[in-house]
C-alpha positions in Angstrom: -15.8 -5.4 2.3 -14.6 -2.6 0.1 -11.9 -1.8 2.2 -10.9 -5.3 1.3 -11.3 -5.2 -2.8 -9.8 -1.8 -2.5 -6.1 -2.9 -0.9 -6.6 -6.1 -3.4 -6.4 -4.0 -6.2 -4.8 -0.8 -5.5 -1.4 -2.3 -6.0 -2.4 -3.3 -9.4 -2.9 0.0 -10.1 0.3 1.7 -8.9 2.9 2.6 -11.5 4.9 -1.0 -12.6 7.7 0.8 -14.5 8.4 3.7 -11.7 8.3 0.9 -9.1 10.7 -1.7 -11.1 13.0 1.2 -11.3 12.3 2.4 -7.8 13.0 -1.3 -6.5 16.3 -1.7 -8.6 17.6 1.9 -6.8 16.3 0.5 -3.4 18.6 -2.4 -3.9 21.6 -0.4 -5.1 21.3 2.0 -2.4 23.9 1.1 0.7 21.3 -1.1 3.1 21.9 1.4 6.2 18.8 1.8 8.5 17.1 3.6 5.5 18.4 2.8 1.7 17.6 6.1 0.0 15.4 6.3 -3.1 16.5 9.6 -5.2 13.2 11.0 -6.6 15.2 13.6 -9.7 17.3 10.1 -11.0 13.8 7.8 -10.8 12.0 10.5 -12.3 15.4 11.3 -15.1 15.0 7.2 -15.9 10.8 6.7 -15.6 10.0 10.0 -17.5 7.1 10.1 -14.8 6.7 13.6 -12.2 8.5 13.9 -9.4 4.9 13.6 -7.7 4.2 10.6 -9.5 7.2 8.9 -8.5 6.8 9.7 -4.6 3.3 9.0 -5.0 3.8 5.6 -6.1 6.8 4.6 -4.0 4.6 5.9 -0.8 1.5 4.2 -2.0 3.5 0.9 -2.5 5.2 1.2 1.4 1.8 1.5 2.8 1.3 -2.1 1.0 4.5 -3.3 2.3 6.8 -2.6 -0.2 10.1 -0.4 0.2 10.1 -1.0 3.6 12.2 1.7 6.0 13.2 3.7 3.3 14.4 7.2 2.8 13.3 9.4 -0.2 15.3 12.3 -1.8 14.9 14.8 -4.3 
């Protein structure tokens, strides 16, 4: 049952502005097998830690979002 409430709600929690961003780049990028997300520019455009901005892009593919994608830094 927790396991349940917990991937409910732990997209709520992730990071809206560094994931808006990090979707807009994910659509800009050329759709090869793996658009590329470039940690330095989402980090330069979020103000958020190269960390963060992994962090939350990871954490949001393991909910289904960003699917096949490629980071960078």
């Amino acid at each position: 049952m927790f396991e349940l409430l917990e991937a409910t709600v732990k997209p709520l929690m992730l990071n809206s502005n560094v994931l808006d961003v990090a979707y807009e780049m994910y659509l800009q990028a050329p759709q090869s097998n793996n658009p590329i997300i470039d940690l330095r520019e989402l980090s330069r455009r979020t103000g958020a830690s190269l960390l963060e901005c992994r962090n939350a892009i990871v954490d949001a593919n393991k909910v289904g979002r960003f699917p096949n994608c490629a980071l960078e830094s």
